[in-house]
LOTOR-854262 format. One record per atom (N, C-alpha, C): residue in one letter; x, y negated, z negated. Coordinates in steps of 0.2 Angstrom, whole numbers, plus 5000, padded with zeros to 4 digits. Each point is the difference from the previous one (the first is absolute). Layout:
N
AXYZ/...
This chain:
327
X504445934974/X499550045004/X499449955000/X499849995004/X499449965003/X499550044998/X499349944997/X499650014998/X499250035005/X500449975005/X499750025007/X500050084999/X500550054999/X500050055000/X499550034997/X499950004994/X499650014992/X499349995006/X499849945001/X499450015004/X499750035005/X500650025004/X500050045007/X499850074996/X500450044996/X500050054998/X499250024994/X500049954999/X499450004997/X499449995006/X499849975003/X499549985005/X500150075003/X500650025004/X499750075001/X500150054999/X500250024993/X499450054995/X499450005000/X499649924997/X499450004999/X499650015005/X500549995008/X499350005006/X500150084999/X500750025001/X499750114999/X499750044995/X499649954993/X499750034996/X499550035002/X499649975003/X499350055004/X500350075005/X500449975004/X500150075004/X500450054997/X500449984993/X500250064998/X499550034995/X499449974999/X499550054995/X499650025009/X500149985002/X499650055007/X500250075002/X500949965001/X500550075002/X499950054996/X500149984991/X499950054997/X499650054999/X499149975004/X499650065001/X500050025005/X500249975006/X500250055007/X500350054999/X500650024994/X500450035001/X499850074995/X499649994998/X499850064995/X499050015000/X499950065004/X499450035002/X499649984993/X500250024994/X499749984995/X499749944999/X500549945001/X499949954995/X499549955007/X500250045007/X499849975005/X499050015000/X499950064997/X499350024998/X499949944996/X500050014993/X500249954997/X499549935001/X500549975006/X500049965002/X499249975004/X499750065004/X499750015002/X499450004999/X500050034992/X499449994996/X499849954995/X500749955000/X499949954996/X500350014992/X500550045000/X500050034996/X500849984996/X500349945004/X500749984998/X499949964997/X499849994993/X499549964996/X500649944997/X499949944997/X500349954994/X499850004996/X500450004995/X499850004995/X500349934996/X500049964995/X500049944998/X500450004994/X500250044995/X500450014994/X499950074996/X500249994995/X500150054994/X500450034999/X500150034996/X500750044997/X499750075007/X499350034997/X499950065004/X499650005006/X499950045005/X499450015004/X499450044999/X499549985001/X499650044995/X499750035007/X499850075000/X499550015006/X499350034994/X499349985002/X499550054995/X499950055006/X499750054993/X499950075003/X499350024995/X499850055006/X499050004998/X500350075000/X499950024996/X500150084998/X499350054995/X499749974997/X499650014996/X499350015007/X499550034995/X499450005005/X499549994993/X499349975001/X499549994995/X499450055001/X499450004994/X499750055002/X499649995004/X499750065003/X499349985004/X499550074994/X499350004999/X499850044997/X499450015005/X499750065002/X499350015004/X499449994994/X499549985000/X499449994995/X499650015005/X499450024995/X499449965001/X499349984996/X499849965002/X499449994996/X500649944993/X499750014992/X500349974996/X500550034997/X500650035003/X500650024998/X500449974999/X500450014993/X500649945000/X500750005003/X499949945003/X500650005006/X500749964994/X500650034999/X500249994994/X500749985006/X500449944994/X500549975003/X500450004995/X500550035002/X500750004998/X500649975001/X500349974998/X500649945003/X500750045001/X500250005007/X500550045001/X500749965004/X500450034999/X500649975004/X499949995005/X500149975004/X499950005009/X500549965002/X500449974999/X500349965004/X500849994993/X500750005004/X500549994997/X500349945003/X500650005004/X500649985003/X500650035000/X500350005004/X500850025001/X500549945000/X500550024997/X500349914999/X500850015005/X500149985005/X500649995003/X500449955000/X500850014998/X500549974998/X500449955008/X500149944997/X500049965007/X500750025002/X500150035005/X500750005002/X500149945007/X500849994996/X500349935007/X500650035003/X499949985006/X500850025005/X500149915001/X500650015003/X500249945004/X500650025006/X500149945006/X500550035003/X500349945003/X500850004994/X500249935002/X500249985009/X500149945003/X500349975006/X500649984998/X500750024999/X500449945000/X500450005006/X500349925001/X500449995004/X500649974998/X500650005002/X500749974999/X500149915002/X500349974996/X500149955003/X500550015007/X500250045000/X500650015005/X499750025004/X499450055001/X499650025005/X499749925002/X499749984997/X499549945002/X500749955005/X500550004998/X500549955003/X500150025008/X500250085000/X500050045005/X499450005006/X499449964996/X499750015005/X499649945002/X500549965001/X499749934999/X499549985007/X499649974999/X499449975003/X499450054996/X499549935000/X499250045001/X499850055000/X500150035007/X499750055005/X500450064996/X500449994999/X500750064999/X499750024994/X499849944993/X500150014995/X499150024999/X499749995003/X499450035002/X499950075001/X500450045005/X500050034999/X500550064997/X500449964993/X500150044998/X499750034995/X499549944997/X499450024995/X499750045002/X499850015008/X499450055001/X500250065000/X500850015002/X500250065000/X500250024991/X500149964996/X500150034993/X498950024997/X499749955003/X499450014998/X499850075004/X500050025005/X500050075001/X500250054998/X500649994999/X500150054995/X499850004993/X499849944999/X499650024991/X499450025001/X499549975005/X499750055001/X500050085001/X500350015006/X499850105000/X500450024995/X500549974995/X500050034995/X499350004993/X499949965002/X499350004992/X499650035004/X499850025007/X499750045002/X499950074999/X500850015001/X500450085000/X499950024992/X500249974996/X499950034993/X499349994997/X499649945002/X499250014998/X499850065006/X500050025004/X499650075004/X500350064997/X500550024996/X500450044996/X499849994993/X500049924997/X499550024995/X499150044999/X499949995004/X499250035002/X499950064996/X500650025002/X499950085001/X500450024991/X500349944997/X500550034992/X499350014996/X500350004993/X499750034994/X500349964997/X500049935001/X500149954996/X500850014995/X500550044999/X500550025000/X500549965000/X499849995007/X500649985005/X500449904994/X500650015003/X500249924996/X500049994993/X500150074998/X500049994991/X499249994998/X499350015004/X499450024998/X499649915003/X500749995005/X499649905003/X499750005007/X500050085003/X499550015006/X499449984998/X499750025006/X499249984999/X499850095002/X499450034993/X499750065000/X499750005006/X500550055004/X499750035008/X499650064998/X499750025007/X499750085002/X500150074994/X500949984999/X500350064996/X499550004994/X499949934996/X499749994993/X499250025002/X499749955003/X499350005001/X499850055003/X500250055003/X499850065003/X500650075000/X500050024994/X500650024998/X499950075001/X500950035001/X499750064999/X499650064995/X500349974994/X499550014995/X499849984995/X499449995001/X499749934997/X499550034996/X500250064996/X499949994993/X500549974994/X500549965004/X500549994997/X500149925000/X500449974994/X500049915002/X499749984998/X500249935001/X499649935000/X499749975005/X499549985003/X500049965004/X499449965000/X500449935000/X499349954998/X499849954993/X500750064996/X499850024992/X499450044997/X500150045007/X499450064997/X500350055001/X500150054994/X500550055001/X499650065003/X500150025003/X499450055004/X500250094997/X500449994996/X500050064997/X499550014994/X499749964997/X499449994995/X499650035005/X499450034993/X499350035001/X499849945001/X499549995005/X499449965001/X500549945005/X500450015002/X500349985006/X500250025006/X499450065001/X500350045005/X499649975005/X499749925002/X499749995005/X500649945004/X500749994997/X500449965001/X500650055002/X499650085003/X500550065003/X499949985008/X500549995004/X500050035007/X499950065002/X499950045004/X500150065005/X500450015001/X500150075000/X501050025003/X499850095002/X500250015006/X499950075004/X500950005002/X500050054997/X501150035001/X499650075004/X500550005007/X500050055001/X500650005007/X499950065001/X500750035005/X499849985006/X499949965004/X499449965008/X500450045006/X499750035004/X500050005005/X499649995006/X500350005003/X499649995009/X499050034996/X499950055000/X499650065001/X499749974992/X500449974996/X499249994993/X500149924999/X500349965005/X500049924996/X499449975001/X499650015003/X499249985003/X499650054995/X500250044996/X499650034996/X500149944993/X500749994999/X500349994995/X499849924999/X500049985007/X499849904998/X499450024999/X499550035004/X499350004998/X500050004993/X500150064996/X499750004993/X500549964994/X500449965003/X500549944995/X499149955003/X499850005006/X499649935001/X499350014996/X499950074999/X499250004998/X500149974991/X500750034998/X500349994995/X499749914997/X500349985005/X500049915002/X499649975002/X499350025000/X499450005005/X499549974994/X499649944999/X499550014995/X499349985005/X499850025001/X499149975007/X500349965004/X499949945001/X500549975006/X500549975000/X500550024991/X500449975000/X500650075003/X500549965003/X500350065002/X500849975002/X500550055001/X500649955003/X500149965007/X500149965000/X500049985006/X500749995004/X500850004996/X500650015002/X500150044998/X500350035006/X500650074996/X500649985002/X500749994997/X500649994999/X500350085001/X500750005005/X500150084998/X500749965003/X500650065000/X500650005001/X500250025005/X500350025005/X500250055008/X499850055001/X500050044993/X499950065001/X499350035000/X499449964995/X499650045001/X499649955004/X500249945003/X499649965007/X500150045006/X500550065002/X500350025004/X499650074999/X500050044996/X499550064998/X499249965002/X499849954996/X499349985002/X499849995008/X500749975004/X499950005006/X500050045006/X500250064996/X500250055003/X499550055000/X499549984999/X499250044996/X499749995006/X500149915003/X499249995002/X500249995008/X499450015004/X500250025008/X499849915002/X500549975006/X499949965000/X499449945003/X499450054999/X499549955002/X499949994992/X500150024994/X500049994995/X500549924997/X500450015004/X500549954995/X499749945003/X499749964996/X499849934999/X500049954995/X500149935002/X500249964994/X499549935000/X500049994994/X499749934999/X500349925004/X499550005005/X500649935002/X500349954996/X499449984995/X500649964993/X500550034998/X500150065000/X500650034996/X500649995006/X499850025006/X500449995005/X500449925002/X499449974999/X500349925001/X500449994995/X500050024993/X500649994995/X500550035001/X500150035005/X500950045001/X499950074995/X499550055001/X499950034997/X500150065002/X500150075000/X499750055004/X499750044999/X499650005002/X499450054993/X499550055005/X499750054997/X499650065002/X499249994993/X499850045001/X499249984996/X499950104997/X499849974994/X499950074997/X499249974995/X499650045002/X499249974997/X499949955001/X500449955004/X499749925000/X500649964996/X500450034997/X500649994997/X500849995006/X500249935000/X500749995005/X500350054993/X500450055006/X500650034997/X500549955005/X500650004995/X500549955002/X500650014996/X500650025003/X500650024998/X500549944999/X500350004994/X500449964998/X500650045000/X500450015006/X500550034998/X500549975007/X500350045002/X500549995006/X500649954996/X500449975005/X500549964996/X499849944997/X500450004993/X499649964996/X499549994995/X499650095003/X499350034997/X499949994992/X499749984997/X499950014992/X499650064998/X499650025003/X499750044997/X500250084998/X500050024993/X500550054997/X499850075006/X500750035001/X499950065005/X499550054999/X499550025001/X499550055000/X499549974994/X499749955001/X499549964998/X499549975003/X499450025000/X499149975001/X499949954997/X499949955000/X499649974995/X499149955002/X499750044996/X499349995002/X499649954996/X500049935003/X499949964997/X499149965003/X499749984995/X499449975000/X500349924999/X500349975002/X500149935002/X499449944997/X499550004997/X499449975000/X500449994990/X500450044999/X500150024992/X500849974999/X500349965005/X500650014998/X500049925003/X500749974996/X500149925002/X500749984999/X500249955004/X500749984999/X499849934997/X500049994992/X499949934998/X500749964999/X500149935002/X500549965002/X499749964997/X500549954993/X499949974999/X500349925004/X499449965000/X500149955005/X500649945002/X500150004995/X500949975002/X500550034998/X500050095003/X500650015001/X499850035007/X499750005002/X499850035008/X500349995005/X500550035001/X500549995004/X500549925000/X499849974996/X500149924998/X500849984998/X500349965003/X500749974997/X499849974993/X500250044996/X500249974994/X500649954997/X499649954996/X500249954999/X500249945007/X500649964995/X500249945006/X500650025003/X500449945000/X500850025001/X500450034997/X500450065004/X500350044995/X500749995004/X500649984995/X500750005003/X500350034994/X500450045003/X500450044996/X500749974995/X499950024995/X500249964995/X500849995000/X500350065003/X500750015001/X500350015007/X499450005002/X500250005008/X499649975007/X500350005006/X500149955005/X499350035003/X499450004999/X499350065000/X499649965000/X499350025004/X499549985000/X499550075000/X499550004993/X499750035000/X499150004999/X499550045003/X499650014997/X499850065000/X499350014995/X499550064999/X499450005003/X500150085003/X499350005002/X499650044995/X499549984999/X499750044993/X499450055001/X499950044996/X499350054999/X499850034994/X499649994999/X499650034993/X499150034999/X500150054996/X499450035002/X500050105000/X499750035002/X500050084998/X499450035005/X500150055002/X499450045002/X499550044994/X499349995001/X499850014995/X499450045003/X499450054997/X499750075002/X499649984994/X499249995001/X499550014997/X499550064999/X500350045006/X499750084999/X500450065002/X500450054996/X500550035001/X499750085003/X499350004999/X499650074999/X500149985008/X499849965005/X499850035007/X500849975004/X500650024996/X500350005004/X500650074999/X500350005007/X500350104997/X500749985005/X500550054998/X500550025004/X500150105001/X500150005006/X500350065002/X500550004999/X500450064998/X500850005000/X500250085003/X500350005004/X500350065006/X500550034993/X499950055000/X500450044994/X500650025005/X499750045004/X500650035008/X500649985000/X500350035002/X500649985004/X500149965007/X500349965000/X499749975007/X500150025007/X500350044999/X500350055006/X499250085000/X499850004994/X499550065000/X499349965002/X500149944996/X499249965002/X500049995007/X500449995004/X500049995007/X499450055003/X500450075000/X499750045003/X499350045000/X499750015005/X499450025000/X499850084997/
């Protein structure tokens, strides 16, 4: 097998490594925000990811005249430490395919059509990881939504901060359970958002699944339904609730869990990628040791990571989804 191959196949992985960290935030409202704020950050090494977290607050004391203003050294600041998770998603081809397809052009595009599909698959499983509890792959996902906005998040680890400890309860999310209908979900997202609200910090995505996008819409008259044109230019579909894109991940293909809200404050969340696995072919040549194969990897490393769990919340529709419908 010609070494020409091994080049070809490598040149064009490397020329799709940019567009598949593109595709990847096109295809998921979350990571697309994300992206938006600058928030797809690199990172450079370490065993862990460290995000700090300002949690403490210092005194102020009112005086006046020769009062003593007395200072006390207090904790204010910790870290959360997150565990670097790697996917990859091999390209191989057959000696026998390459023979089959002989000429340039041909074998041209057979790479592209194998790189395609390595793409939308590292696509389709990172938009599905988003949304795990790190779980997933014997505990080798990356801690999604499930973990960092949990349903109950007096419970767990996250971060290496166990949030079931006293004096951790500012590393809790918001969580409103209840039975949603047509008639109380506007009651119900309001007081999950005040929940998630701190002065002008407030959510700015809300993630939901079919059923309570379709209740939500089904509320508002339609001089009401309007969307963000950046949301729209992303291949988005989205409605506004307080200044907040509401945006359904659901339909075919959808990842978002059935009868889930998720009210996120995006300023406080990040997808750190460490720099040489970013979408990047790993290593050189790769020929299979027993067989008539040309292989390579496309790589990724790195974890989604939350600096403030207090201004973020999920909804969850207790209901039946046949009773949630109804008005």
């Amino acid at each position: 097998m010609s070494l020409k191959y091994n080049d070809l196949l490598t040149h064009t992985l490397e020329d799709r490594s940019g567009t598949l960290h593109d595709n990847m935030s096109k295809n998921s409202a979350l990571l697309n925000r994300l992206k938006q704020k600058g928030n797809l950050k690199q990172i450079s090494g370490g065993t862990k990811i460290l995000e700090e977290l300002e949690y403490g607050e210092g005194d102020m004391v009112w005086y006046s005249g020769y009062d003593t203003i007395a200072y006390q050294q207090k904790q204010l600041f910790t870290a959360a430490e997150y565990a670097l998770k790697l996917c990859a998603v091999p390209v191989a081809i057959s000696g026998e395919e390459l023979l089959m397809n002989s000429g340039e052009e041909q074998i041209m595009n057979l790479f592209e059509k194998r790189v395609d599909n390595a793409e939308k698959t590292l696509i389709k499983k990172m938009s599905a990881a988003v949304y795990g509890d790190g779980t997933g792959s014997s505990g080798k996902e990356i801690g999604g939504l499930a973990l960092l906005v949990a349903d109950d998040p007096t419970t767990g680890t996250v971060g290496g901060i166990n949030r079931a400890e006293t004096g951790n309860e500012f590393w809790r999310n918001q969580v409103l359970s209840a039975a949603i209908t047509k008639d109380n979900i506007l009651q119900k997202m309001n007081e999950l958002y005040l929940k998630c609200s701190r002065g002008s910090d407030r959510p700015d995505l809300i993630v939901c699944d079919d059923n309570l996008y379709s209740l939500y819409d089904s509320t508002l008259m339609d001089l009401q339904r309007f969307c963000d044109s950046k949301v729209a230019d992303s291949g988005f579909v989205s409605l506004k609730f307080k200044g907040s894109d509401v945006i359904y991940d659901g339909g075919q293909g959808g990842n978002c869990p059935a009868n889930y809200m998720y009210f996120l404050n995006t300023d406080y969340i990040y997808l750190r990628t460490h720099k040489d696995r970013d979408m990047k072919v790993i290593g050189g040549d790769r020929m299979a040791v027993n067989q008539d194969a040309l292989y390579r990897i496309i790589g990724w490393a790195g974890n989604l990571t939350m600096s403030n769990a207090a201004l973020q919340g999920v909804l969850i529709n207790t209901g039946s989804s046949s009773a949630s419908t109804e008005g």
